[in-house]
C-alpha positions in Angstrom: -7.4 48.1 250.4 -5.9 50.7 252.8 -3.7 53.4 251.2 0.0 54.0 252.9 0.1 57.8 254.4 3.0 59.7 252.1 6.2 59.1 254.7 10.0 58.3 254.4 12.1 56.1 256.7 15.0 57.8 258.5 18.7 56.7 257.1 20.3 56.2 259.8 17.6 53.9 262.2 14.8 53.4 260.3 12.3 55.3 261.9 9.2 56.6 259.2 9.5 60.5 259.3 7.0 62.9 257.1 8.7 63.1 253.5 9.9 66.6 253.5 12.5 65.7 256.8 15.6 63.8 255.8 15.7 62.6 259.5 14.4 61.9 262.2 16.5 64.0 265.0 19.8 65.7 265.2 21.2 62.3 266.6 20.2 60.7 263.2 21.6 63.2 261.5 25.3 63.5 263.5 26.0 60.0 263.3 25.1 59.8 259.4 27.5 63.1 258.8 30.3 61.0 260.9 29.8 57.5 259.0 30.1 60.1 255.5 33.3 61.6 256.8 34.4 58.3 257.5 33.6 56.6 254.3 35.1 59.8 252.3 38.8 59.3 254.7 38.7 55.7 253.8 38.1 56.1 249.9 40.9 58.9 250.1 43.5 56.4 252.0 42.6 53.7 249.8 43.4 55.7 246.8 46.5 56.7 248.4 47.5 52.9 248.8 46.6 52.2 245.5 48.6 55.1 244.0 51.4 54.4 246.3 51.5 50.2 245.0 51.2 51.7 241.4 54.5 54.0 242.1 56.2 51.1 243.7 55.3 48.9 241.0 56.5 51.6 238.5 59.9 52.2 239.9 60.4 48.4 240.8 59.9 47.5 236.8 62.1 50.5 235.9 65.0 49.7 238.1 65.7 46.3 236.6 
């Protein structure tokens, strides 16, 4: 049985990189820092939709 060299797999493409490097080139790591920044602005608008229903919702009920 042949035993597996310690390694880690890049994020972003997949590539296997030595385990102390969290990718495998600056390219790797750009486009994971801009699907982040995009995941965090999407979380934050959809809270704000929520929130926004939720007031909506509110004032609707308390208009009656």
């Amino acid at each position: 049985m042949s035993k597996v060299p310690d390694h880690r797999h890049c994020p972003v493409c997949g590539k296997v990189i030595p385990p102390n490097v969290k990718y495998c080139s600056t390219k790797c790591e750009a486009i994971d820092t801009k699907r982040k920044r995009e995941l965090e602005f999407t979380k934050k608008l959809i809270y704000l939709l929520i929130f926004t229903l939720f007031i909506i919702t509110i004032v609707s009920f308390l208009s009656r």
